[in-house]
Steps between C-alpha positions, in 0.01 A plus 500: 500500500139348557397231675278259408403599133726195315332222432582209633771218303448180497684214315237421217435156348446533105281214347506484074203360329749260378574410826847645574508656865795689634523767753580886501436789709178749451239632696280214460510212669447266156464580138339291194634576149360360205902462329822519647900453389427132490228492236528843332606440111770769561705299724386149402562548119195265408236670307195520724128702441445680819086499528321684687101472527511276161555758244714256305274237515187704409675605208566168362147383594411859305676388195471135504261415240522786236866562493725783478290603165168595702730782616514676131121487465283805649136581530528654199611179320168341602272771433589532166414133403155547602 
């Protein structure tokens, strides 16, 4: 067997972005997550929108003022009244 080509183990510190920490082994000495077991929907059984970059938020900003029937009309729909 080789020596010297493992990397080396270390006891890693996890840190949620809801804040949970807790500790596990890995090659790196500390990982960020953006959900864990503690605030995943999965396991909590609450009903939560995981966002990422604002897509959900765009949308509704998107669709805010017209509605759900804006999404019916096309180009052609306007070109025709003119």
């Amino acid at each position: 067997m080789q020596t010297d080509i493992h990397p080396k183990y270390f006891e890693t510190k996890v840190t949620c972005g809801c804040g949970n920490t807790f500790t596990t082994g890995s090659v790196r000495e500390e990982l960020k997550v953006d959900i864990c077991s503690a605030c995943h929907p999965f396991y909590t059984g609450k009903l939560k929108f995981v966002d990422t970059a604002g897509r959900i938020e765009k949308f509704k900003n998107k669709f805010a003022k017209a509605g759900y029937a804006s999404l019916g009309k096309g180009k052609k729909a306007k070109d025709d009244k003119k």
